[in-house]
ZAVEX-619064 format. One record per residue: residue number from 1; x, y, z of N, C-alpha, C in turn. Coordinates in nm, 3 decimals, padded with zeros to 5 digits. Layout:
// ZAVEX-619064
TISE  pos   n.east  n.north     n.up  ca.east  ca.north    ca.up   c.east  c.north     c.up
TISE  NUM        X        Y        Z        X         Y        Z        X        Y        Z
...
//
This chain:
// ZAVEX-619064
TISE  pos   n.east  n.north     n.up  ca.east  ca.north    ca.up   c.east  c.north     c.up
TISE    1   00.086  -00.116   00.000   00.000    00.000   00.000   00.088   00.119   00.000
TISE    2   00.094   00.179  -00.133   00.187    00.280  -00.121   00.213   00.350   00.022
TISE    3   00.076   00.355   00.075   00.102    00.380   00.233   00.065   00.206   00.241
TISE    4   00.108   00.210   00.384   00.130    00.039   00.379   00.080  -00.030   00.378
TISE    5  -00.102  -00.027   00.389  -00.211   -00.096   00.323  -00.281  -00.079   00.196
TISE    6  -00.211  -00.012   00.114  -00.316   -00.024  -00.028  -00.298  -00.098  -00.110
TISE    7  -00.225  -00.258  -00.082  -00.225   -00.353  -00.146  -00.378  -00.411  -00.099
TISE    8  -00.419  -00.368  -00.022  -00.553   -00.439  -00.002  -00.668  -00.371  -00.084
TISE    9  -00.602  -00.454  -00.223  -00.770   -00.434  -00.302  -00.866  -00.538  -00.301
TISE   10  -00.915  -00.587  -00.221  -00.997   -00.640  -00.158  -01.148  -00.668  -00.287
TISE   11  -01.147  -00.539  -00.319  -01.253   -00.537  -00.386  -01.273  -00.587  -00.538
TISE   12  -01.128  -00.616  -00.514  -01.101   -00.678  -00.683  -01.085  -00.817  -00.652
TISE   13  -00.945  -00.848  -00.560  -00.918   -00.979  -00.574  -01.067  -01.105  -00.473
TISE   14  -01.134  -01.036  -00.415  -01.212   -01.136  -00.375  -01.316  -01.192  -00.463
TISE   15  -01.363  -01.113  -00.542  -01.439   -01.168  -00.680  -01.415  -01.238  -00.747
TISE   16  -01.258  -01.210  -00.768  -01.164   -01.289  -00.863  -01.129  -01.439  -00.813
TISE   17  -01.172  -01.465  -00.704  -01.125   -01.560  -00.629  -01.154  -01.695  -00.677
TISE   18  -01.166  -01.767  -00.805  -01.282   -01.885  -00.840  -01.156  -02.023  -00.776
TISE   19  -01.238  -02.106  -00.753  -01.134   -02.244  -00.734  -00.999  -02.206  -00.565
TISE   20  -01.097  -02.096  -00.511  -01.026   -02.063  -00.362  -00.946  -02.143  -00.341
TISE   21  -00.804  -02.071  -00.299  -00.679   -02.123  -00.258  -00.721  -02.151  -00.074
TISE   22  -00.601  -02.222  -00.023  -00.622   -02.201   00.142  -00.538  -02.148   00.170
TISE   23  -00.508  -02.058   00.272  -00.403   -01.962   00.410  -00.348  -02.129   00.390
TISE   24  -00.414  -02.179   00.468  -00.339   -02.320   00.597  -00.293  -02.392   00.480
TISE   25  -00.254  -02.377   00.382  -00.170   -02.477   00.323  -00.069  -02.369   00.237
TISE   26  -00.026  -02.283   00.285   00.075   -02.155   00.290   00.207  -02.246   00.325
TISE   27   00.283  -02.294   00.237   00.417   -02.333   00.307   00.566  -02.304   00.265
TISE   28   00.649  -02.305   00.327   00.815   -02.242   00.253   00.901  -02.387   00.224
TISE   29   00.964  -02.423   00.169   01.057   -02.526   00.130   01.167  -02.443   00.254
TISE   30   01.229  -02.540   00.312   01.351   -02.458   00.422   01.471  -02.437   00.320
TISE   31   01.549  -02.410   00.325   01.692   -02.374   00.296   01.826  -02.455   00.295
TISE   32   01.859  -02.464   00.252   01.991   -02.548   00.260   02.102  -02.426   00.332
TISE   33   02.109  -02.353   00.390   02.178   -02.264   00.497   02.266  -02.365   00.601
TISE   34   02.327  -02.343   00.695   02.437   -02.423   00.727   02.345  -02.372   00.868
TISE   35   02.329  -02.451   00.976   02.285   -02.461   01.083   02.387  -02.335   01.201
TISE   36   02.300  -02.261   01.254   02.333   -02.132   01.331   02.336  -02.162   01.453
TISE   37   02.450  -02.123   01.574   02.456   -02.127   01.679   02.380  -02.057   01.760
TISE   38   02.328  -02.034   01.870   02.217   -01.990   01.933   02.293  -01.849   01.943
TISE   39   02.422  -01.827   01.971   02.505   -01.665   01.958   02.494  -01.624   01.803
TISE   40   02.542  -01.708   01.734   02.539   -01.682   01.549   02.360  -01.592   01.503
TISE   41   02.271  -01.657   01.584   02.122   -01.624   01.515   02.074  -01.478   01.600
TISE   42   02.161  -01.475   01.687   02.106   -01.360   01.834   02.179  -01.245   01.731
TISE   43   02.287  -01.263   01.676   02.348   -01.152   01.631   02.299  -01.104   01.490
TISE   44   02.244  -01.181   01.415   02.163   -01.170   01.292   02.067  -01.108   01.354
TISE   45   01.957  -01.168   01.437   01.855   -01.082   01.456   01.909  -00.901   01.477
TISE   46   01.936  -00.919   01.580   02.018   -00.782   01.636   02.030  -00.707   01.470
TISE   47   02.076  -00.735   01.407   02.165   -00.632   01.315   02.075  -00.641   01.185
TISE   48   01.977  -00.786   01.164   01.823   -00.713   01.108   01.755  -00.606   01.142
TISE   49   01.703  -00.684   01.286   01.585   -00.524   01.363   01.695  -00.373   01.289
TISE   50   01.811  -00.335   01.336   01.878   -00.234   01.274   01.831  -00.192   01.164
TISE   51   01.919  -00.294   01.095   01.865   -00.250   00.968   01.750  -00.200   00.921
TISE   52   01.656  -00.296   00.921   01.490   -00.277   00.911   01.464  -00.138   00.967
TISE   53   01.514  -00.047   01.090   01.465    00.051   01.146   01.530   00.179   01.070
TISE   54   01.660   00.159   00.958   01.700    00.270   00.962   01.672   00.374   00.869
TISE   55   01.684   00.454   00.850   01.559    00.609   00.758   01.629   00.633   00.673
TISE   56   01.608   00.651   00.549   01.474    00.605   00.509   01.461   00.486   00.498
TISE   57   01.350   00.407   00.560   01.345    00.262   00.510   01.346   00.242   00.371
TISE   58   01.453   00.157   00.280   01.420    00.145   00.156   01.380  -00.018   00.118
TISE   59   01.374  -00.065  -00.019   01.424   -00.202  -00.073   01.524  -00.283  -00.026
TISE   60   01.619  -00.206  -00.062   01.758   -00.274  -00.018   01.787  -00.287   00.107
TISE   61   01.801  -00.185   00.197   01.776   -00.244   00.298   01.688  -00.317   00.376
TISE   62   01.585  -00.326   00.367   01.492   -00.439   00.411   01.510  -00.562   00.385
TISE   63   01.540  -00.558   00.199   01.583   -00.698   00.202   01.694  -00.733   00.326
TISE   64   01.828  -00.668   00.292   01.875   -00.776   00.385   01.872  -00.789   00.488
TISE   65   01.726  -00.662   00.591   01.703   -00.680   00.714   01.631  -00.804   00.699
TISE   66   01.530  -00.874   00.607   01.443   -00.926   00.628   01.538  -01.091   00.594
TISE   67   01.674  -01.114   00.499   01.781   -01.192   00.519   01.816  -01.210   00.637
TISE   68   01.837  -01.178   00.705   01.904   -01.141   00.871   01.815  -01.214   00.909
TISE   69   01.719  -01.151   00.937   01.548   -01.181   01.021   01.505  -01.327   00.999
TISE   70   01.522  -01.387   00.886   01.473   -01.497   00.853   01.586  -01.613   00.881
TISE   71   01.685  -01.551   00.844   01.771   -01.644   00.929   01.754  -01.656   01.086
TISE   72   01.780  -01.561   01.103   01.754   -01.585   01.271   01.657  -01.677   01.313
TISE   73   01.547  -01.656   01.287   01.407   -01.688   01.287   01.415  -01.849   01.303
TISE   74   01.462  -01.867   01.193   01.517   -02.037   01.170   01.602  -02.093   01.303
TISE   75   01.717  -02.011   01.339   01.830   -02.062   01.428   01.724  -02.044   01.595
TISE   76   01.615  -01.938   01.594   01.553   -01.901   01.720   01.427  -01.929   01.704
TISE   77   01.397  -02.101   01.693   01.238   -02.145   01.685   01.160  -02.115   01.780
TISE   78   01.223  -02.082   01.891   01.124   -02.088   01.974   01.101  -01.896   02.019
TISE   79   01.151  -01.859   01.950   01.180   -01.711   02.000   01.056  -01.623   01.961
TISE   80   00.960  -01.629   02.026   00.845   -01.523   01.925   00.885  -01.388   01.865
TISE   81   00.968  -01.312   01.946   00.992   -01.182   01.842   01.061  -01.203   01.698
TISE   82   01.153  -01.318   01.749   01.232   -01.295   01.654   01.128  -01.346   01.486
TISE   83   01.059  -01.451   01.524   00.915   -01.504   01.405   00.854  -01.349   01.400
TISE   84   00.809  -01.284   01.442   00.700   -01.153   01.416   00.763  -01.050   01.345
TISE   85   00.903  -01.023   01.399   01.002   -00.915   01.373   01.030  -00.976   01.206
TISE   86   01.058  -01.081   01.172   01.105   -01.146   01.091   00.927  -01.106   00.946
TISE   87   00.854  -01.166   01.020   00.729   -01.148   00.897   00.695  -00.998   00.915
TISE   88   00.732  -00.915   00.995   00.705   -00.760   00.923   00.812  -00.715   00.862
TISE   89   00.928  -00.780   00.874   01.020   -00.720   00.719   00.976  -00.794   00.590
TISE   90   00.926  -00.911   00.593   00.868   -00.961   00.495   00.752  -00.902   00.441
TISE   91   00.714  -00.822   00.523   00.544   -00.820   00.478   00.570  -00.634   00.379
TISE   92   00.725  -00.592   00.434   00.709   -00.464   00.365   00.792  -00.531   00.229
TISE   93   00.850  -00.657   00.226   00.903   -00.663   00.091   00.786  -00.688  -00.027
TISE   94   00.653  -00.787   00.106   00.580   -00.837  -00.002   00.476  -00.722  -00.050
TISE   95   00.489  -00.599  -00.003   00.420   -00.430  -00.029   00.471  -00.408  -00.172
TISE   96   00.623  -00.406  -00.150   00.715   -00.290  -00.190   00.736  -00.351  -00.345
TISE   97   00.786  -00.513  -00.339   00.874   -00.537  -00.455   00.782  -00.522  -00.560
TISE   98   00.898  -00.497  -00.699   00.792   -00.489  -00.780   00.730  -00.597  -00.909
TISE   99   00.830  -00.714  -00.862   00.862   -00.858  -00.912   00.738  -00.928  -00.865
TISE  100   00.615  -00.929  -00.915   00.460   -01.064  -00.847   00.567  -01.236  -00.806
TISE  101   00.637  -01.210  -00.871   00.757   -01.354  -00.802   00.803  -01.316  -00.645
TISE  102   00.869  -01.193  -00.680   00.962   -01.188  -00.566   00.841  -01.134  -00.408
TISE  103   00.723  -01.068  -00.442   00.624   -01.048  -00.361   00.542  -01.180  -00.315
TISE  104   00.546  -01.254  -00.387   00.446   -01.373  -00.385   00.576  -01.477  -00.229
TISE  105   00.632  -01.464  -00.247   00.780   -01.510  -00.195   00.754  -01.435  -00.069
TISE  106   00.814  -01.353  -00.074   00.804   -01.258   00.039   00.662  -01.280   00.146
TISE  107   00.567  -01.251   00.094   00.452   -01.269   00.150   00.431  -01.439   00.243
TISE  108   00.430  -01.535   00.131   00.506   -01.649   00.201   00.538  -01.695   00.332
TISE  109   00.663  -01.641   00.333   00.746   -01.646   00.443   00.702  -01.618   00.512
TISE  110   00.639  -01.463   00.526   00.574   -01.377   00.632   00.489  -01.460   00.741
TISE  111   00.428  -01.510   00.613   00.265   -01.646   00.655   00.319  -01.722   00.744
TISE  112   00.446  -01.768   00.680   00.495   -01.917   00.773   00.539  -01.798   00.898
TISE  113   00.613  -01.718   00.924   00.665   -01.653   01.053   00.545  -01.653   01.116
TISE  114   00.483  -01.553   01.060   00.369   -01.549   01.161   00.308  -01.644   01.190
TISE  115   00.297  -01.747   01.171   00.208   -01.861   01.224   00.245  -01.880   01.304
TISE  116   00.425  -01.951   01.326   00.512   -01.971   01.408   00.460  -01.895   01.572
TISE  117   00.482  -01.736   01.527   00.443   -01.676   01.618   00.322  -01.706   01.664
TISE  118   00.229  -01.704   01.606   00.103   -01.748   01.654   00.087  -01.858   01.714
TISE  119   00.149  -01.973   01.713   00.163   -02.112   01.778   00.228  -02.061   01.865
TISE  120   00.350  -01.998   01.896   00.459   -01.960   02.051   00.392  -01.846   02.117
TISE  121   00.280  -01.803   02.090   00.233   -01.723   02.162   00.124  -01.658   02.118
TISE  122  -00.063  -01.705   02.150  -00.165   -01.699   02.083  -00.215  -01.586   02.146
TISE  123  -00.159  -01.508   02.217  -00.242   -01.435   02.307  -00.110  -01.308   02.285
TISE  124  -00.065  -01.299   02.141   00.046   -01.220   02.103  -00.028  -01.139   01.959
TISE  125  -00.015  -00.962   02.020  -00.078   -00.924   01.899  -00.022  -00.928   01.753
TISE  126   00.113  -00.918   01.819   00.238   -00.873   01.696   00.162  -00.975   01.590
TISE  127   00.182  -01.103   01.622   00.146   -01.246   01.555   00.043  -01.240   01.485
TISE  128  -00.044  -01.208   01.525  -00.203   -01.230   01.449  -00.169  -01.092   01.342
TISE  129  -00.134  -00.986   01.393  -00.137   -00.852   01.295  -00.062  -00.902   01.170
TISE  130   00.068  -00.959   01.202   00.163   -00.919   01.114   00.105  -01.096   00.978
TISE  131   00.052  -01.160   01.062   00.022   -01.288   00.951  -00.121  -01.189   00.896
TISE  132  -00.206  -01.152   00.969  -00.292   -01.061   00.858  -00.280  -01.003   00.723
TISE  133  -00.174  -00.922   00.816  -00.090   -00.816   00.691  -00.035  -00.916   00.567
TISE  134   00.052  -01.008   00.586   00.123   -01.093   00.477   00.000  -01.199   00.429
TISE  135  -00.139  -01.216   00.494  -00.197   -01.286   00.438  -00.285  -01.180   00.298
TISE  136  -00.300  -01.076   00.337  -00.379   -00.949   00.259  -00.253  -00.916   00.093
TISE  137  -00.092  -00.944   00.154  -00.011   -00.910   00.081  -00.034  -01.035  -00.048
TISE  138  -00.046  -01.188  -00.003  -00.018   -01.254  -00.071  -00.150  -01.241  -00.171
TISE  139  -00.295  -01.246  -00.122  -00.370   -01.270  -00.165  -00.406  -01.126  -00.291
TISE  140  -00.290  -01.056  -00.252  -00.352   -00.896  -00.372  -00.251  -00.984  -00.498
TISE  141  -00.117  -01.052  -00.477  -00.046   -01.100  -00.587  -00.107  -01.228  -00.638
TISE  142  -00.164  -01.290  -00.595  -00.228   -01.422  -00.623  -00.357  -01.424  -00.558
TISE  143  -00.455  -01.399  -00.648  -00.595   -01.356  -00.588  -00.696  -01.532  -00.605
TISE  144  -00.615  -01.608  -00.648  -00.689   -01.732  -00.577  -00.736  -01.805  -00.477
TISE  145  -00.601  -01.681  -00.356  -00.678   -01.688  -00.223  -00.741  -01.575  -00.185
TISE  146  -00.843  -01.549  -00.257  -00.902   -01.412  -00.210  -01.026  -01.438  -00.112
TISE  147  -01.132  -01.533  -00.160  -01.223   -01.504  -00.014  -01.157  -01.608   00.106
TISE  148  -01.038  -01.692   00.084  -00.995   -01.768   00.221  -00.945  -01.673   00.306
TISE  149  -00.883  -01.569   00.205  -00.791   -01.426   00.262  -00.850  -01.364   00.358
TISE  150  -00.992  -01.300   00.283  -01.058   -01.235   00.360  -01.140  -01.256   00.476
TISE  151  -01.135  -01.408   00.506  -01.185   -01.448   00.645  -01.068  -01.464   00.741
TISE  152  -00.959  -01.509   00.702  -00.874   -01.512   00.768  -00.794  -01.403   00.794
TISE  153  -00.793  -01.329   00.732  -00.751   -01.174   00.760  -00.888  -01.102   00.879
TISE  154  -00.961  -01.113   00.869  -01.093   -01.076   00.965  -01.108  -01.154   01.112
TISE  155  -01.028  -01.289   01.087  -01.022   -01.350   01.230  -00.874  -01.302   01.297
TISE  156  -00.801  -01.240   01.245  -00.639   -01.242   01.292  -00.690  -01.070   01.347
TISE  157  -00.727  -01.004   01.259  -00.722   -00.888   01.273  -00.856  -00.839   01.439
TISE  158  -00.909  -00.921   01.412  -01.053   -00.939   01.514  -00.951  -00.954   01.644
TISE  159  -00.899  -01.024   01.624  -00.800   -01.091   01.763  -00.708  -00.984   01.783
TISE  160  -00.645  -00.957   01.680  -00.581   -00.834   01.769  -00.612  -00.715   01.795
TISE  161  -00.718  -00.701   01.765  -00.807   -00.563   01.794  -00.840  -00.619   01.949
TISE  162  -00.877  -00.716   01.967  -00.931   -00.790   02.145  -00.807  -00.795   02.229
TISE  163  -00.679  -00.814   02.173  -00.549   -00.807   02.216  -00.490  -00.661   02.267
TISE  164  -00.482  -00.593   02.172  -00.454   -00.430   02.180  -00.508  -00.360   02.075
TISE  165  -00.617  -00.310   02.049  -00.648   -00.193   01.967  -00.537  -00.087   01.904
TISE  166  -00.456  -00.104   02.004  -00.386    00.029   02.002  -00.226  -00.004   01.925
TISE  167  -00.221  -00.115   01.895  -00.084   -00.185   01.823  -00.075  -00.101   01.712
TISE  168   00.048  -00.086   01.671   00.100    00.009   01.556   00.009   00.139   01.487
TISE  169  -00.030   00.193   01.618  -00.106    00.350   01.659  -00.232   00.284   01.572
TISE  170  -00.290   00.193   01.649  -00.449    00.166   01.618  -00.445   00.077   01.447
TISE  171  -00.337  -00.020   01.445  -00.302   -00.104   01.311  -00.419  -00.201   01.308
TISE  172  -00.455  -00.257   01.374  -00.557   -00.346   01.363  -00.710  -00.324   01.350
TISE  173  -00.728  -00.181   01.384  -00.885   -00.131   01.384  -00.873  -00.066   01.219
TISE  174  -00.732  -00.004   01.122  -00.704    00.087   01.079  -00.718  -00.035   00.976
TISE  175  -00.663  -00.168   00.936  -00.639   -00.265   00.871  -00.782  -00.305   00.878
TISE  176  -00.840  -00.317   00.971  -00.989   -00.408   00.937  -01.083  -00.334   00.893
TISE  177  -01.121  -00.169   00.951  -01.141   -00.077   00.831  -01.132  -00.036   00.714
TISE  178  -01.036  -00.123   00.648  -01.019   -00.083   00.535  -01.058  -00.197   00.485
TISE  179  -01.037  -00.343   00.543  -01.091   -00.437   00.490  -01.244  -00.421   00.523
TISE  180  -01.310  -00.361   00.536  -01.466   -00.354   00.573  -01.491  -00.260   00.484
TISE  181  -01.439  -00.181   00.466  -01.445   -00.052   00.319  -01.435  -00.154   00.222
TISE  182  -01.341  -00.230   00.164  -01.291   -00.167   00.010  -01.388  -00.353   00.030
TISE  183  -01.443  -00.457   00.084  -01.468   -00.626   00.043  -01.658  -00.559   00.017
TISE  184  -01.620  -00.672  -00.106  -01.756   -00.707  -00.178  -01.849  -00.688  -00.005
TISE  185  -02.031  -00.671  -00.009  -02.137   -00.650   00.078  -02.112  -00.783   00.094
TISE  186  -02.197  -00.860   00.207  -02.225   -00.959   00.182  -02.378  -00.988   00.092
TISE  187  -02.411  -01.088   00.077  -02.310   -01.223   00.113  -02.245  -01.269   00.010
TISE  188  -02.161  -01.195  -00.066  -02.004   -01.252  -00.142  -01.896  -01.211  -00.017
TISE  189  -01.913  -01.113   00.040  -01.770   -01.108   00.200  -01.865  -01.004   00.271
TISE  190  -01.726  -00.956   00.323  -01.777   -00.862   00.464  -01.822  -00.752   00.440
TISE  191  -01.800  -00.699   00.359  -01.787   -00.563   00.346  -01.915  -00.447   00.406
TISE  192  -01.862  -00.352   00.424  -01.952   -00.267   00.497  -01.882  -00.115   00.524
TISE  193  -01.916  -00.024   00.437  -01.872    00.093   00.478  -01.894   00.192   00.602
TISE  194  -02.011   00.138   00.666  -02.072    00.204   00.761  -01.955   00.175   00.897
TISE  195  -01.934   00.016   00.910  -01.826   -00.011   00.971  -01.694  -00.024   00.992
TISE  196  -01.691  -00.006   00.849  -01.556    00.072   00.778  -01.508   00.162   00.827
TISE  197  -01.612   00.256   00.842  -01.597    00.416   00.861  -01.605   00.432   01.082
TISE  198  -01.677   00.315   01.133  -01.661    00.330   01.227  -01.526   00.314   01.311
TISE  199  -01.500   00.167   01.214  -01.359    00.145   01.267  -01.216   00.244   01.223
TISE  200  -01.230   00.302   01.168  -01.158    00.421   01.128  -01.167   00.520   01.234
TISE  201  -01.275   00.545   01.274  -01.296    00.664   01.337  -01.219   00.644   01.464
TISE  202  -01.272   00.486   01.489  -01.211    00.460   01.632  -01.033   00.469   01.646
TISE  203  -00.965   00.466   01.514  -00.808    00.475   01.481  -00.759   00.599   01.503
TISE  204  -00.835   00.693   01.443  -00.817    00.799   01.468  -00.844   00.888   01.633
TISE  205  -00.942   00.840   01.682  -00.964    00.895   01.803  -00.846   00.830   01.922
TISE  206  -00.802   00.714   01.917  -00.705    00.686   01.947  -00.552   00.728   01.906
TISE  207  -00.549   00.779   01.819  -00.397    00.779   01.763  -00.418   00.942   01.665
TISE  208  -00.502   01.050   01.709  -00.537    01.172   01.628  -00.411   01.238   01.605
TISE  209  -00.297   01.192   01.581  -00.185    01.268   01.518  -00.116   01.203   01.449
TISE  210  -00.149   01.069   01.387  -00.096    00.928   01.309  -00.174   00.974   01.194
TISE  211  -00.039   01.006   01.103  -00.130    01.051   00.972  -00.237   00.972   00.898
TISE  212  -00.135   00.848   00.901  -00.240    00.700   00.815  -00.342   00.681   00.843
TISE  213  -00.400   00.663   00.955  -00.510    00.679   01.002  -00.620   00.771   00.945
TISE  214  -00.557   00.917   00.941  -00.641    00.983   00.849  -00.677   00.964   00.704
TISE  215  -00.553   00.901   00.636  -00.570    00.888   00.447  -00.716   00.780   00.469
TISE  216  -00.704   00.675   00.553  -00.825    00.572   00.491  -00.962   00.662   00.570
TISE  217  -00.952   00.718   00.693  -01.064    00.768   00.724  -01.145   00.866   00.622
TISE  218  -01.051   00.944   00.535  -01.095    01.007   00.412  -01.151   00.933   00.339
TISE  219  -01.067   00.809   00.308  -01.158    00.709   00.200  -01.264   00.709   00.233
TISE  220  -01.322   00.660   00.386  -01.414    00.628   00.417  -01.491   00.715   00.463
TISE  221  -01.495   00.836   00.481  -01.574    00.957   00.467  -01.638   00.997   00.321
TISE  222  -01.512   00.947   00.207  -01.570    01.027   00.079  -01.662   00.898   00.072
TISE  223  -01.654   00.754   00.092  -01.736    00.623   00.038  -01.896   00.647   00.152
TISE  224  -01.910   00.718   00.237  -02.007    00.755   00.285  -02.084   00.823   00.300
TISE  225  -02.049   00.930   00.164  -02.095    01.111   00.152  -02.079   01.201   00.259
TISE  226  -01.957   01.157   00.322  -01.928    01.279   00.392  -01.801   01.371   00.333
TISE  227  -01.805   01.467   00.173  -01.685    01.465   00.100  -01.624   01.590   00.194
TISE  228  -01.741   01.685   00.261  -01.626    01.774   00.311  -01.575   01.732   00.457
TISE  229  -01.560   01.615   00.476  -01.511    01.588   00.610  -01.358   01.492   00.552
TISE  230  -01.398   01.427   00.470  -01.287    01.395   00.348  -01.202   01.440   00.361
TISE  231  -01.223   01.604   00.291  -01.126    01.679   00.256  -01.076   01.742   00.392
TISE  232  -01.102   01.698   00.456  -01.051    01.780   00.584  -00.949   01.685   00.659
TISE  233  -00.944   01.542   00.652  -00.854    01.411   00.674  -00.772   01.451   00.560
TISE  234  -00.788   01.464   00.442  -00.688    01.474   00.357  -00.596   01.576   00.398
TISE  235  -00.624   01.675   00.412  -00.527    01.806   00.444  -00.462   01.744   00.551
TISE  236  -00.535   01.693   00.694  -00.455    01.638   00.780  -00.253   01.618   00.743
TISE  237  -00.317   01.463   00.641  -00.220    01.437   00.565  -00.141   01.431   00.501
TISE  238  -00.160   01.549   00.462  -00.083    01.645   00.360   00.002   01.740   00.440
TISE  239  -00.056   01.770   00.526   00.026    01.908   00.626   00.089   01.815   00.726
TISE  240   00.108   01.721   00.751   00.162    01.630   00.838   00.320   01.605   00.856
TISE  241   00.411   01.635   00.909   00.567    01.594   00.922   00.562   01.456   00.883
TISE  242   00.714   01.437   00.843   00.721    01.272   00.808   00.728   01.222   00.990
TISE  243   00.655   01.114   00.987   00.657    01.066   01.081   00.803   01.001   01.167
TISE  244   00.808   00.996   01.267   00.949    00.944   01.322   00.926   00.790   01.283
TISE  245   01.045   00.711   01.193   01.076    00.607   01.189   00.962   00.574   01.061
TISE  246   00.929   00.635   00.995   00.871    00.596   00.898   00.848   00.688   00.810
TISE  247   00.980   00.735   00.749   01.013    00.857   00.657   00.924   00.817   00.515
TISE  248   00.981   00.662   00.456   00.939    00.636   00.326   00.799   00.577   00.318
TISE  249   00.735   00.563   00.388   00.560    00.586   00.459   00.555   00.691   00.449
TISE  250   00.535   00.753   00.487   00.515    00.890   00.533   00.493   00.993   00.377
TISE  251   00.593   00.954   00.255   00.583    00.974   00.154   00.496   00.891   00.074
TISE  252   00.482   00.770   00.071   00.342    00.723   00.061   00.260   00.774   00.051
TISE  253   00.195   00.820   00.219   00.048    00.872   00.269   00.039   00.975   00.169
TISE  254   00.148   01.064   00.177   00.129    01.190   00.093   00.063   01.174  -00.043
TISE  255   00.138   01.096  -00.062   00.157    01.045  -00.282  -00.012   01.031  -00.274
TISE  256  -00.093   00.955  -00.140  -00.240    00.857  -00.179  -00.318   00.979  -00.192
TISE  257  -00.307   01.064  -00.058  -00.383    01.168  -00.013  -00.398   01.258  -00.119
TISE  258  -00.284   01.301  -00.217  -00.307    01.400  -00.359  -00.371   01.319  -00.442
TISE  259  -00.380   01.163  -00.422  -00.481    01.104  -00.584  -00.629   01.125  -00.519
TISE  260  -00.661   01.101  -00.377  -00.742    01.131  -00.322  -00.808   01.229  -00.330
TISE  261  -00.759   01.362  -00.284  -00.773    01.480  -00.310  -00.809   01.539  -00.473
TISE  262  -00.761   01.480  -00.519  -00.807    01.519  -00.674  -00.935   01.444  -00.706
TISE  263  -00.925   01.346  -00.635  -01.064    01.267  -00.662  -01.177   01.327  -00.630
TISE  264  -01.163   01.397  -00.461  -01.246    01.470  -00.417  -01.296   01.588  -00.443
TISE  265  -01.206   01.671  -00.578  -01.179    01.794  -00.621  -01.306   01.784  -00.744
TISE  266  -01.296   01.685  -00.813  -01.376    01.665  -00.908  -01.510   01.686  -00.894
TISE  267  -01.606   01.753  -01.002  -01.728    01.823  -00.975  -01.839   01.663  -00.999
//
């Protein structure tokens, strides 16, 4: 998502969905990698997370934060951060790249981390969010899992909204909002703008200085006829500093909020 959910076109790939793929049969072939000492995988992680954090986040570096990460991951089975930490560098490769191979891949992995996590610790938000996210990533590149996607993205995301609402400044109310905006009514999926727009609201009232929050609440203001309240989230966004630790986001939001804004401009 140029900002980091607008791979969730939801509204395309769940239609598209004929001969439904499954999440639960999501799997990685392991590696032929040379087996890591419990110090060898501690220090990979370490110098992933780095990486992964440093500004501007780009490609290149992610990849080889998310190299690092996945190694580790492997050498530290039982380690839950290191599985969660590991599928959110994956989940920005499976955003970013621009290869449907190298995203389809990426996304993947993410699935298998996060599960991991989710088995070492079910009552862990990181886990449920971040397999959401890579399940939404895989299913926009390969839309055969599009309605398995969208239930299983709705039960992960459900859970961590019951977990912490408030995870990655309201990520889970901000993610299922948008999946409640952009999915077919039922009964082809969930969809529902009314609750779309609620769960947005609730992102924002929690987190009212998190720009992202505002770009989809616009969506979901203009998808509800509220256009001059729209335009008033948009500006948010627009007049907004790059956020700390998420410079090349931050340029994102901007880039959505002007296609937005022009959208909204139109007579």
């Amino acid at each position: 998502m140029g900002s980091r959910w607008a791979a969730l076109l939801v509204g395309a790939w769940v239609v598209a969905a004929c001969g439904c793929r499954s999440i639960d049969n999501v799997r990685v072939k392991p590696g032929a990698a040379q087996p890591l000492t419990a110090e060898d995988a501690r220090a990979l992680y370490d110098e992933g997370v780095a990486l992964y954090h440093q500004q501007p986040r780009g490609l290149a570096s992610v990849r080889d934060a998310a190299d690092r990460l996945g190694r580790a991951a492997g050498g530290l089975a039982d380690d839950y951060a290191a599985q969660w930490q590991a599928a959110q560098a994956f989940e920005f490769l499976a955003e970013n790249e621009t290869r449907p191979d190298s995203r389809r891949v990426a996304a993947q992995r993410g699935i298998v981390l996060a599960r991991r996590a989710r088995e070492l610790k079910p009552d862990g938000v990181e886990g449920c969010y971040w397999f959401a996210l890579d399940v939404g990533e895989l299913a926009d590149v390969d839309r055969a899992y599009g309605l398995d996607a969208v239930k299983e993205m709705e039960t992960a995301l459900q859970r961590a909204i019951d977990l912490d609402e408030r995870y990655d400044f309201a990520g889970p109310l901000r993610v299922l909002g948008v999946l409640r905006l952009r999915a077919p009514q039922p009964p082809t999926s969930i969809g529902s703008p009314r609750k779309g727009l609620q769960l947005l609201r609730r992102a924002v009232e929690l987190f009212p200085d998190y720009p992202e929050n505002y770009l989809y609440l616009a969506e979901a203001l203009r998808d509800t006829g509220h256009a001059d309240e729209a335009k008033e989230a948009v500006r948010k966004v627009l007049e907004a500093p790059p956020w700390p630790d998420q410079e090349f986001e931050s340029g994102q939001w901007k880039a959505a909020a002007e296609k937005l804004r022009g959208q909204l401009e139109k007579p």
